[in-house]
C-alpha positions as CSV (number, residue, x, y, z in Angstrom):
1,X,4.7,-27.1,-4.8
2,X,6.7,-24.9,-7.2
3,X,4.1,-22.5,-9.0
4,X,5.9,-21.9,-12.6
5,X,5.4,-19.7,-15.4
6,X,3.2,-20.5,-18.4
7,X,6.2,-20.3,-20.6
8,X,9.7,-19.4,-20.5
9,X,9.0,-16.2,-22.0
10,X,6.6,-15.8,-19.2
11,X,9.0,-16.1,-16.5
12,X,9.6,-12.4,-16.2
13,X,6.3,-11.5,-15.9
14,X,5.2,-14.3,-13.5
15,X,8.5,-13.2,-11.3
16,X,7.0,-9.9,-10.9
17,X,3.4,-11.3,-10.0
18,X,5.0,-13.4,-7.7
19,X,7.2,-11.1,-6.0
20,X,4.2,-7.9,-5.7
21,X,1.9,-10.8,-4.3
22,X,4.6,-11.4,-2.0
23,X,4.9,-7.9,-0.8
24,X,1.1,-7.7,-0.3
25,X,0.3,-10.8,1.5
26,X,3.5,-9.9,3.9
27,X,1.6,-6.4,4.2
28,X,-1.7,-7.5,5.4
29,X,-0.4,-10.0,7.7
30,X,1.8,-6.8,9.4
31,X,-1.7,-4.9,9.5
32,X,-3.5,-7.9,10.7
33,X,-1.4,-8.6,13.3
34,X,-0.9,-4.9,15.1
35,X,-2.2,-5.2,18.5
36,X,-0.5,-9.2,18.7
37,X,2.8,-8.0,17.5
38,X,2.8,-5.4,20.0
39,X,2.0,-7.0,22.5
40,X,5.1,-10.1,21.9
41,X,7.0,-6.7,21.8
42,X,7.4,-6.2,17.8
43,X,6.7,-4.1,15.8
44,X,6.5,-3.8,11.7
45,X,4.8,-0.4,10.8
46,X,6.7,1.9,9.3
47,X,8.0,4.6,12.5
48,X,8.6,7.5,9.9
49,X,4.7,6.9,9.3
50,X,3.5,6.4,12.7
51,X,5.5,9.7,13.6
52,X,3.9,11.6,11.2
53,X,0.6,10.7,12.2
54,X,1.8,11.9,15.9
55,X,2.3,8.1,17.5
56,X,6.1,8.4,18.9
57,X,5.7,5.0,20.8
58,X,2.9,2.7,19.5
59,X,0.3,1.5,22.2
60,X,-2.7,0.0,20.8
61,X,-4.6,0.2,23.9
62,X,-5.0,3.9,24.6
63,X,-7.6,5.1,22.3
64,X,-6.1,8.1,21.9
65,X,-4.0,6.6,19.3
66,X,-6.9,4.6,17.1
67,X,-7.8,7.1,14.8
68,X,-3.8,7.8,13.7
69,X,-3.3,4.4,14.2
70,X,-6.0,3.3,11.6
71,X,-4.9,6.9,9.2
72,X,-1.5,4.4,9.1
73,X,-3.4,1.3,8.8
74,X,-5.5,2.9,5.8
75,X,-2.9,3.8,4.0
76,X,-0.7,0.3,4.2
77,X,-4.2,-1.5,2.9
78,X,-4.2,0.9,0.3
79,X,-0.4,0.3,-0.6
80,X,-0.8,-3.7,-0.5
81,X,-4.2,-3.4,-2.5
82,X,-2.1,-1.9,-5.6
83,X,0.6,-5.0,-4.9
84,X,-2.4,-7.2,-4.9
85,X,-3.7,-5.7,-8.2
86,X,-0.9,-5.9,-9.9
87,X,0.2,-9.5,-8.8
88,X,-3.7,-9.9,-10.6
89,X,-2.5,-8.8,-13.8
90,X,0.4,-10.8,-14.1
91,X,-2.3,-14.1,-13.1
92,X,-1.8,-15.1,-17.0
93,X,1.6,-15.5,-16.4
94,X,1.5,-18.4,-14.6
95,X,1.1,-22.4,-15.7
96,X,-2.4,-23.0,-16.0
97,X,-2.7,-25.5,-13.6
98,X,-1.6,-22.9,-10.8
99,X,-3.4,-20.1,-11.5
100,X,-6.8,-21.2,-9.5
101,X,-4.6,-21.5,-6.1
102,X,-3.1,-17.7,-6.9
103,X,-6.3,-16.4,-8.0
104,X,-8.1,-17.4,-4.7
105,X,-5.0,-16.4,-2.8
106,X,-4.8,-12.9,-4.1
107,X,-9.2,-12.7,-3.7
108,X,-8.9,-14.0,-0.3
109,X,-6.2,-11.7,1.3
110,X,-7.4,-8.6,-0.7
111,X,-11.0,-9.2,1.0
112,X,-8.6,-9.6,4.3
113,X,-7.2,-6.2,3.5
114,X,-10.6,-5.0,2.7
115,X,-12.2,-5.4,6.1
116,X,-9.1,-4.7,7.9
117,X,-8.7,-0.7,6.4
118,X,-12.9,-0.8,6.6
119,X,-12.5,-1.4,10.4
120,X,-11.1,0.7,13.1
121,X,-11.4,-2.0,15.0
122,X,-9.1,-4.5,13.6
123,X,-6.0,-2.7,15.0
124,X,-7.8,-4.0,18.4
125,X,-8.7,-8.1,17.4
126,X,-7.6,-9.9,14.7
127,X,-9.8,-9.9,11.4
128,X,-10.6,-12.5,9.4
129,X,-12.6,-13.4,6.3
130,X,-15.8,-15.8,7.1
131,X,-15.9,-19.3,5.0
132,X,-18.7,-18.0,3.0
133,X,-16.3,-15.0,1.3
134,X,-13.5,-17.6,1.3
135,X,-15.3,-20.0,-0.7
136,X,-16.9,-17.3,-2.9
137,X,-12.9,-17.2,-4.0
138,X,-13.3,-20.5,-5.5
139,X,-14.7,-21.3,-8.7
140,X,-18.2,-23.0,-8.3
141,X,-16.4,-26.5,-9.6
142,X,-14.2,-26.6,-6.5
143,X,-16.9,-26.4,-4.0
144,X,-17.4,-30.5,-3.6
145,X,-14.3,-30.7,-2.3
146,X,-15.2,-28.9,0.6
147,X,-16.4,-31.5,3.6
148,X,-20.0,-30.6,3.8
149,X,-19.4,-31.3,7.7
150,X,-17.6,-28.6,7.8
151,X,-19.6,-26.5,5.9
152,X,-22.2,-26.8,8.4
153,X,-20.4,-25.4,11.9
């Protein structure tokens, strides 16, 4: 599915939503993913910044790193939170019939990028958001599509 704008004149606009919710969803899934991406051998934080917070080779095991580690980690959430704000003010942009699926998209991963810079301890596991917060991204209308076996596990 193609999300398109509300109007031609709207393309622009829903362009730049589009692209800065891009950037911020590819961000938390970089922060998200530390300790697993270093472990397959890759790598995606920026070395400039890792360097300046004194980590010349990144090893999310030794502790000695966590507290620079998260400084970085901090400050990524804090650069995708502005790219997920400002994909949020271009919502209007967008047909009407898509804007639901964005909306929940840009709520869910911000709350994502939300408890990871809230917790040293993401750089460690992965984090995730619980159904509960999940489904509090939906608008009350949307909950009976939800199986309510599956609401129960």
């Amino acid at each position: 599915y193609v999300y398109g704008s509300k109007t031609e004149a709207d393309f622009q606009s829903a362009l730049r939503s589009a692209r800065d919710l891009g950037i911020a969803l590819q961000l938390t899934n970089f922060l998200r993913d530390v300790s697993e991406d270093q472990k397959r051998g890759r790598m995606y934080l920026p070395l400039e910044m890792l360097r300046e917070h004194g980590i010349d080779e990144l090893d999310t095991s030794d502790p000695r790193q966590h507290a620079a580690l998260s400084s970085v980690v901090r400050h990524l959430a804090s650069v995708a939170a502005s790219y997920y704000a400002s994909a949020h003010t271009g919502l209007e942009a967008f047909a009407p019939d898509c804007r639901l699926a964005i909306d929940a998209c840009i709520k869910v991963y911000g709350r994502l990028n939300e408890r990871i810079a809230l917790n040293e301890s993401a750089i460690r596991h992965r984090e995730s958001v619980p159904l509960r917060e999940k489904l509090q991204a939906l608008p009350p209308s949307k909950y009976w599509r939800i199986p309510l076996a599956f609401l129960t596990k």
